[in-house]
Phi, psi and omega in degrees: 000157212228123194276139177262093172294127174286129165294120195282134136311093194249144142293082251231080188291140163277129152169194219259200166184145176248095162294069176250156221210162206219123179248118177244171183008073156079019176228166186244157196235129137295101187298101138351087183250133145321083202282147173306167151260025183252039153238010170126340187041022165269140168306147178200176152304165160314131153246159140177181165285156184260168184255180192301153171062010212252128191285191193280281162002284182290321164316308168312306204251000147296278227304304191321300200289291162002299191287325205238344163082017174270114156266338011114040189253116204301321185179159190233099231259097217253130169064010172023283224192101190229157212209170150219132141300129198253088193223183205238125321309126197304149183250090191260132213228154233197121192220122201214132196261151165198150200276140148233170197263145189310003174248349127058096147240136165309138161235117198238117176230091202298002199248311145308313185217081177302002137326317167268195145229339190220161170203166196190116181286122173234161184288180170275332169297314206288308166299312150301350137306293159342284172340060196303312193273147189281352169295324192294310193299308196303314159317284170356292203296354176253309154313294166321295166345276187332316205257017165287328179270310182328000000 
């Protein structure tokens, strides 16, 4: 008889990250957001969870309108960049860039959305300073590529 190994089930939750971007005279500037500091005080991109039933697509751009109040988007840049946190539950993230035209206004309000505290249009040297984590800088750094060749 033949011993069977049991199969572990891992739980692997989704979600996004958003990269958006702005092109002025031929450079491209990144939006930034700050997280409070009792969430770590660090810079990052739009995040969030995808919801039940929820495509990649349609998350990215609730997260988008959610953070930032932008609706309005030129085009979306599908799959960036994609990773798993290897935490217990695994995470699997999704990273995806989007354009808005260079007059844009944010709307950042902590009283709406108490997560951030700061948000900051960066150059790509300036944003990759900013970044702590290296997935995120991995992204960056790929996205910019793309739209280098475009």
């Amino acid at each position: 008889m033949v011993k069977q190994k049991k199969i572990e089930r891992v739980e692997m939750k989704t979600t996004i990250q958003v990269f958006i971007f702005k092109k002025i005279n031929d450079n491209y500037r990144y939006l930034l957001l700050k997280r409070i500091s009792s969430r770590g005080g660090f810079w990052q991109p739009v995040t969030g969870r995808t919801e039940k039933r929820e495509s990649l697509i349609k998350a990215a751009k609730r997260e988008v309108k959610e953070e930032t109040g932008i609706e309005n988007i030129k085009r979306i840049i599908k799959q960036v960049h994609q990773y798993i946190h290897e935490e217990n539950p695994k995470i699997k993230e999704f990273v995806f860039g989007a354009e808005v035209e260079p007059k844009t206004k944010i709307l950042f309000d902590v009283n709406i959305y108490p997560e951030h505290d700061d948000i900051k249009w960066c150059s790509y040297t300036e944003a990759l300073k900013l970044l702590k984590w290296p997935q995120n800088k991995e992204a960056l750094k790929k996205l910019n590529k793309l739209l280098k060749k475009s």
